[in-house]
N, C-alpha and C positions, 0 to 999 in steps of 0.2 A: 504494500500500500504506500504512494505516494504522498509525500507530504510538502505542501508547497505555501510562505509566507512572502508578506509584501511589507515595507519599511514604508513610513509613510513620511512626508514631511517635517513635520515633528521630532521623529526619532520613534514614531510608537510601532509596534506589529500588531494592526488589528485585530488577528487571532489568536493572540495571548492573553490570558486572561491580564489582566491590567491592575498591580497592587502598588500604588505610587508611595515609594519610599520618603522620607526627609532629606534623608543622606547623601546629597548630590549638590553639586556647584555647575556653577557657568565652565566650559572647557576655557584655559588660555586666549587669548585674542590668537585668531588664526591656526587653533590647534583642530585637526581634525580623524576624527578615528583611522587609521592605519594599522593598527594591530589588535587581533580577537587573543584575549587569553581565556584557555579552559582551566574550570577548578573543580573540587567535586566537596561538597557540604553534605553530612547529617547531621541532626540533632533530637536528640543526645548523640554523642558519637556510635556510626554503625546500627545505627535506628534510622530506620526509616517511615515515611507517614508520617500525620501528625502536619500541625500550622507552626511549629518550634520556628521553621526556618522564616518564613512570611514574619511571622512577630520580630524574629533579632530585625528582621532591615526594617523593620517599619516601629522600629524601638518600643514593641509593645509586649518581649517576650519577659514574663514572672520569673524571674532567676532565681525566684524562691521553692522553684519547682523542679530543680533537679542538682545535684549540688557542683558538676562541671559551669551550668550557665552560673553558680555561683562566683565559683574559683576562677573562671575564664571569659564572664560576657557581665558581667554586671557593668556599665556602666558605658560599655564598647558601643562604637557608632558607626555600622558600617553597612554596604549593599554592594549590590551587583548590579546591572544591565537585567540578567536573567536568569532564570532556574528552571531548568527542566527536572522534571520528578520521573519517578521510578517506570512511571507509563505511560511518560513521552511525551505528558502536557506539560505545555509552557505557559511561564509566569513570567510576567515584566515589571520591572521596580524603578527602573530611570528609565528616562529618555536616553538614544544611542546620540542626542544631541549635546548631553550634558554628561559630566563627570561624577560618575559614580565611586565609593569607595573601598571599591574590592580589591586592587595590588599592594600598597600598602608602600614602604622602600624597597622600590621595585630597579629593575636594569635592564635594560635591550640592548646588548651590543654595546652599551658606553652612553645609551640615552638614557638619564634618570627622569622617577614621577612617571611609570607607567597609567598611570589613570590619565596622565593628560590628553593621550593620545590611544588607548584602547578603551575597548569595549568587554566586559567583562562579563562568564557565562560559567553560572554554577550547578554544577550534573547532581542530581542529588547520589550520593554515593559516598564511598568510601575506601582509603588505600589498599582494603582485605578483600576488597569486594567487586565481581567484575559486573559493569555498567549491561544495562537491559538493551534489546536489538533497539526498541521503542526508544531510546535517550537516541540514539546513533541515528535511526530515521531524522528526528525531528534536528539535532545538532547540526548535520549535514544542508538539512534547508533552511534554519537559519543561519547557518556562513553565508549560503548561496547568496539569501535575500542582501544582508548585510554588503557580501562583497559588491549586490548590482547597486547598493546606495552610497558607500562610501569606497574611498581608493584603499582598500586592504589590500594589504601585501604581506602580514606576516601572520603564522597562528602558533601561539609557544603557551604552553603550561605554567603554571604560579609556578612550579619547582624550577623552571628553566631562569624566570626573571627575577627573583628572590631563592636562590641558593641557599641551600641552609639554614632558613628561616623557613622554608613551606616543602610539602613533597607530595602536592596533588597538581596535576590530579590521579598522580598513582601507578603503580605498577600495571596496575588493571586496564587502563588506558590504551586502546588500539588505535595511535594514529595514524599507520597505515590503512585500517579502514576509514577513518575519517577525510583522509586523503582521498580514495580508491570512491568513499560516496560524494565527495564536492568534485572530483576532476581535477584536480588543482595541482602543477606543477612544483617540483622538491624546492622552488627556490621560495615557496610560502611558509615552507616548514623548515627553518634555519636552522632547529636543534633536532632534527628528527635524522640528519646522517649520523649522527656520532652514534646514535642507539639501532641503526638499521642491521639486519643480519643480512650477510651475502647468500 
């Protein structure tokens, strides 16, 4: 089954569901998305289901409900662009117009402040856990739509632009399928020769 999204002016995909976060700013004067980073989020970790995630970006999760969102999200202010969940529906939290705060002290190559300049897209999942055919559908046609609205050129993982600091989105991570479903030549995936098998 095909699955096929449209970027609208704005920055919105109309057929995502639509949960507008706080967590975003104006991009830089003349900054414009070029680079997709993938990451993969559950909450509680390795849990899946559940509104956990939609609450952290839209700062309405009870951190008095689990004792990780205690130790690790109390007070944290962050989002994504977008979440795909386990079956492959998508959720939208920013505008692809505005800067969202998912990379964090980020690096591409020697450019810092990855959020100024990408688009950020969180698989619901986890580093033990391999991602559903349904996430890979839907991921694959949002690049597409994305690459036909803005000048993308690169797609790299949080572990790629923050080294040792993050390591999603995981082992689990196939981006040679992700490649294989966008069409998309190896010079979009900059980190993906060092990890290719011959």
């Amino acid at each position: 089954m095909s699955v096929e999204f449209a970027v609208d002016a704005d920055g919105w995909v109309a057929a995502a569901r639509q949960l507008p976060s706080p967590n975003f700013e104006a991009r830089p004067a003349g900054a414009v998305p070029t680079l997709i980073v993938v990451h993969n989020i559950s909450l509680p970790p390795d849990e899946f289901g559940g509104t956990a995630i939609a609450e952290l970006f839209q700062n309405t999760l009870d951190c008095d409900a689990h004792p990780y969102y205690d130790s690790h999200l109390r007070g944290v202010r962050v989002s994504a662009h977008f979440v795909i969940h386990r079956d492959g529906a998508l959720a939208q939290f920013v505008s692809c117009n505005a800067r969202a705060w998912h990379a964090g002290p980020s690096n591409f190559f020697g450019r810092e402040r990855c959020n100024d300049f990408s688009i950020g897209i969180e698989l619901e999942g986890s580093d033990t856990t391999a991602f559903e055919a349904a996430q890979y559908r839907t991921l694959g046609a949002l690049v597409s739509a994305l690459k036909a609205r803005y000048p993308v050129d690169a797609l790299a993982g949080h572990s790629d632009i923050a080294p040792g600091r993050k390591t999603d989105p995981g082992p689990h991570f196939e981006w040679q399928r992700l490649q294989k479903d966008t069409a998309l030549a190896d010079q979009y995936f900059p980190y993906l020769k060092f990890s290719k098998t011959l």
